[in-house]
C-alpha positions as CSV (number, residue, x, y, z in Angstrom):
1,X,125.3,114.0,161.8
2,X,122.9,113.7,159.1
3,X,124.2,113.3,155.5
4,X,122.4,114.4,152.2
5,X,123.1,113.2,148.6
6,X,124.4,116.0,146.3
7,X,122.8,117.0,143.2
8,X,125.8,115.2,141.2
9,X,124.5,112.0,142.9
10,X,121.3,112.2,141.6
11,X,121.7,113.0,138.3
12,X,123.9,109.1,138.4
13,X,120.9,107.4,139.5
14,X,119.4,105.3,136.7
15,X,116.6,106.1,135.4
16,X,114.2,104.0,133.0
17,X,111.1,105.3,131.2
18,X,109.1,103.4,129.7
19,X,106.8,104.6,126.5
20,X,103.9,103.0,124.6
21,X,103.8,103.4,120.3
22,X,100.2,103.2,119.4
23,X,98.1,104.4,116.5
24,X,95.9,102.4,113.5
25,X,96.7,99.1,112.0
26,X,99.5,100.0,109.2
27,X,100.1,103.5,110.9
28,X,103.8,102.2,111.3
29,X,104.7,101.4,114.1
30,X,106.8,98.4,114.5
31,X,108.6,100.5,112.0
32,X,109.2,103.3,114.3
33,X,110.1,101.2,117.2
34,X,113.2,99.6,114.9
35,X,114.3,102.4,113.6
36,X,114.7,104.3,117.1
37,X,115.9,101.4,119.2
38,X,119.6,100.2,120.1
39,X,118.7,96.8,119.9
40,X,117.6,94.2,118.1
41,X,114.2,95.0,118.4
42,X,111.8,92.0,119.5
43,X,108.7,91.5,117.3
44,X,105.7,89.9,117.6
45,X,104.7,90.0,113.8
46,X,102.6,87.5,112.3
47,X,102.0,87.1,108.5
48,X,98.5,88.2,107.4
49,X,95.8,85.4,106.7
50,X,92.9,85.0,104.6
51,X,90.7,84.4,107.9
52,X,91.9,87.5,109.4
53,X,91.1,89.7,106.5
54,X,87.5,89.4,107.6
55,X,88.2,91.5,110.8
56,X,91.2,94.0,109.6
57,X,90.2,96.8,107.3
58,X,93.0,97.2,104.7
59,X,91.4,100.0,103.0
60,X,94.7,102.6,102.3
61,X,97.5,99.6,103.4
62,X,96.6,96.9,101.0
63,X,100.2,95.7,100.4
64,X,100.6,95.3,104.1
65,X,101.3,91.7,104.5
66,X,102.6,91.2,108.5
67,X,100.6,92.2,111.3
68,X,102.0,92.5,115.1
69,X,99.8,90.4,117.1
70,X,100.9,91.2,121.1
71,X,103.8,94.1,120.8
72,X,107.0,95.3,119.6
73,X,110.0,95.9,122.0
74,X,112.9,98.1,121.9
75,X,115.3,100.2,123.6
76,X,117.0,103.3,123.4
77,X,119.7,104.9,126.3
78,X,119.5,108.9,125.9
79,X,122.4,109.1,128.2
80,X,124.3,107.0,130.8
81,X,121.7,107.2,133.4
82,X,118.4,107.5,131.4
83,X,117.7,104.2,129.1
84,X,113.9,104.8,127.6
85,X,112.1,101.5,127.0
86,X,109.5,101.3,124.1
87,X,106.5,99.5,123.7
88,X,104.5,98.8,120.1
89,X,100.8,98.3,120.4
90,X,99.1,96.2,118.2
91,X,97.4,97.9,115.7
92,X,93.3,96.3,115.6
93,X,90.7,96.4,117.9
94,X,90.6,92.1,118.2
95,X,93.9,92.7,119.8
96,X,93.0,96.3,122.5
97,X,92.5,94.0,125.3
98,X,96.5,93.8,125.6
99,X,96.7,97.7,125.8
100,X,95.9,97.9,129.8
101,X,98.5,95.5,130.4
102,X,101.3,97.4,127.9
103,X,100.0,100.9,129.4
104,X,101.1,100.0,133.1
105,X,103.5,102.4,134.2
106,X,103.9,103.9,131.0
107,X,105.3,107.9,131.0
108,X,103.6,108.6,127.9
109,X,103.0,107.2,124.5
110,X,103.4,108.5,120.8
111,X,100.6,108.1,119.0
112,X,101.5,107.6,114.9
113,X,98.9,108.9,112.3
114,X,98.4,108.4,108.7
115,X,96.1,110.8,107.0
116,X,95.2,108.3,104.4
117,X,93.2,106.4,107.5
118,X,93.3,109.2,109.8
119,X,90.3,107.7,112.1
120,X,92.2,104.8,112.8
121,X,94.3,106.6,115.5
122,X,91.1,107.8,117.2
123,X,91.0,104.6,119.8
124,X,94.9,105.4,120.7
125,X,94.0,109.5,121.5
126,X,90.8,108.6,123.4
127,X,92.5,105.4,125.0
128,X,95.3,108.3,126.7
129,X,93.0,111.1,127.1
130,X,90.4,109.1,129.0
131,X,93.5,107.8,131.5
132,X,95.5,111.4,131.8
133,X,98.5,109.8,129.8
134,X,100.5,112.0,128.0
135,X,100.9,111.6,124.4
136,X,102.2,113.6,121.1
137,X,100.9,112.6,117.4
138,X,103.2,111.5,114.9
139,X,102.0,112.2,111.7
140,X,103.6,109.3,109.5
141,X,104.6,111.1,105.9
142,X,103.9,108.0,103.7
143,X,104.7,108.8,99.8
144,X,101.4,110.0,98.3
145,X,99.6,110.5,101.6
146,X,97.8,113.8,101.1
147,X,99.8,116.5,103.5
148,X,97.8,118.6,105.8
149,X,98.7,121.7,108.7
150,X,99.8,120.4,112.1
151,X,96.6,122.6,113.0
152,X,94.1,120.8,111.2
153,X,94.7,117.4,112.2
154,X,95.0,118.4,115.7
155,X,91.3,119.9,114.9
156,X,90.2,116.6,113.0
157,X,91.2,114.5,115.8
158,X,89.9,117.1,118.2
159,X,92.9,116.8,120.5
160,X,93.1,118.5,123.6
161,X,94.9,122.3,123.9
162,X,98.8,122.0,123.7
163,X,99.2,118.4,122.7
164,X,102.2,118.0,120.2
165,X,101.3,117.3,116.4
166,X,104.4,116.4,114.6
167,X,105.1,115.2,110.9
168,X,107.4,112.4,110.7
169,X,109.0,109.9,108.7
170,X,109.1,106.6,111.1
171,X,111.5,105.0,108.7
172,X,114.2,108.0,110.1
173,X,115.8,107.6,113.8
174,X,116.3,111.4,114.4
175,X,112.5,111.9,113.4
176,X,111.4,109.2,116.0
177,X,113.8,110.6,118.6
178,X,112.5,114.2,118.2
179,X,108.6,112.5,118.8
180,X,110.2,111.2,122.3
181,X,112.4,114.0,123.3
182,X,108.6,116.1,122.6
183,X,106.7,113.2,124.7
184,X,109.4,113.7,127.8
185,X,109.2,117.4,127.6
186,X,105.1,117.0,127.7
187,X,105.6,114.7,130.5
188,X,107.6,116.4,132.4
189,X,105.7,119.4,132.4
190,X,102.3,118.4,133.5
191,X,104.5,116.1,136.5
192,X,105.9,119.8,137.1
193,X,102.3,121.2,137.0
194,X,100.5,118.2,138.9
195,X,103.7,118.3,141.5
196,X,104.2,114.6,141.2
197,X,105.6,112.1,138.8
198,X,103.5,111.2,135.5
199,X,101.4,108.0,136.3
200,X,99.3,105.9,134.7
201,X,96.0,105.0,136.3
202,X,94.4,102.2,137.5
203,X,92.7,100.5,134.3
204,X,89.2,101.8,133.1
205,X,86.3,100.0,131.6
206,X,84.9,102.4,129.2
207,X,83.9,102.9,125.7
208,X,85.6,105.5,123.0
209,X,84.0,108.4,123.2
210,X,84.0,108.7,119.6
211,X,83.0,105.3,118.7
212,X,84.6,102.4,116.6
213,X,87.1,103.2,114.1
C-alpha cells in the first residue's frame, strides 16, 4: 500500500532561502542587512585607508569611513519553517570577483540604489539580468538625496518590464522586509512561469553591458 505525505506535511518541511544585497559602494547595504536580521549580524567591515581612496570613488559618500571588504551575513525566520538567509555584497569593483561565489544558489537578490550615485548600482542589475536572477531595487531615501518616480529610475537604469522599484529607508526593518517579501513574490512567480524552482546559473565570464561604473 503506497503512502503519500499530506499537504500539512509539507508546509513543516524547512525551508531556507538564501538572498544576495548588492548595489554601489555606500548604497547601504550592511545597513540593511542589520537592520532586517535576527541575529547578530556578521560583518566584514574594514576601516577606509588612505591607499584605498585611490581606487574607491567617494564622490556623494564622503563621510563614509568603513568599507565591507568580503560580505555581510544575517538571518531572518519569516515563519517556523521558512528562515531566509542574507548575503551583503561588497560594494567596489576591486572586490566583484567574490560575487560568483556569494551568488551560488541564491533565490534572488535586492539591489539598493542611491540616486545621488545612481550608476553605481548598474554592475549589480546587469550582474542579475545577465544570469536570470531575480531581483527588486531598493531605492535608499538618504536625507537630501533628490527624490524621483519609481518610473523613472526604473527607466534610468533601463530595467527589464515588471521588475520591482521600491523606495526605502534601509535603516527601517519593516521597509527591508517589504523589499524581500517583493523579491519572494518575484521569485516565485517566474519559478511558477518557468515550472521549476528559481536557480542560479552556472557562473559567466562577461562584461557589463553598460560598461564601468
Amino acid at each position: 500500500m503506497g503512502f503519500t505525505r499530506s499537504d500539512r506535511e509539507l508546509e513543516r518541511e524547512p525551508l531556507n532561502l538564501k538572498i544576495l544585497v548588492a548595489g554601489g559602494f555606500g548604497a547601504g547595504k550592511t545597513t540593511f542587512v542589520g537592520s532586517v536580521s535576527e541575529i547578530r549580524p556578521l560583518r566584514t567591515e574594514e576601516v577606509l585607508s588612505a591607499p584605498g581612496s585611490r581606487f574607491d570613488d567617494l564622490d556623494g559618500v564622503e563621510r563614509k569611513a568603513t568599507t565591507t571588504v568580503a560580505m555581510d551575513f544575517g538571518r531572518i525566520d519569516i515563519r517556523a519553517n521558512l528562515t531566509v538567509y542574507l548575503f551583503g555584497t561588497p560594494g567596489q569593483d576591486r572586490f566583484w570577483f567574490l560575487w560568483d561565489e556569494l551568488a551560488t544558489g541564491a533565490i534572488g537578490a535586492v539591489v539598493l540604489a542611491d540616486t545621488r550615485r545612481l550608476e553605481a548600482c548598474f554592475p549589480a542589475v546587469d550582474f542579475f539580468e545577465l544570469r536570470g536572477v531575480p531581483f527588486v531595487v531598493g531605492v535608499n531615501a538618504f536625507e537630501g538625496a533628490p527624490h524621483f518616480p519609481a518610473t523613472e529610475i526604473g527607466e534610468a537604469l533601463d530595467l527589464s518590464p515588471g521588475t520591482p522599484v521600491i523606495v526605502c529607508d534601509a535603516r527601517r526593518r519593516e521597509d527591508g522586509k517589504g523589499l524581500l517579501i517583493a523579491l519572494v513574490e518575484k521569485a516565485l512567480q517566474l519559478s511558477d512561469r518557468n515550472n521549476s524552482r528559481p536557480t542560479v546559473p552556472e557562473r559567466q565570464d562577461s562584461t557589463d553591458k553598460r560598461g564601468e561604473a
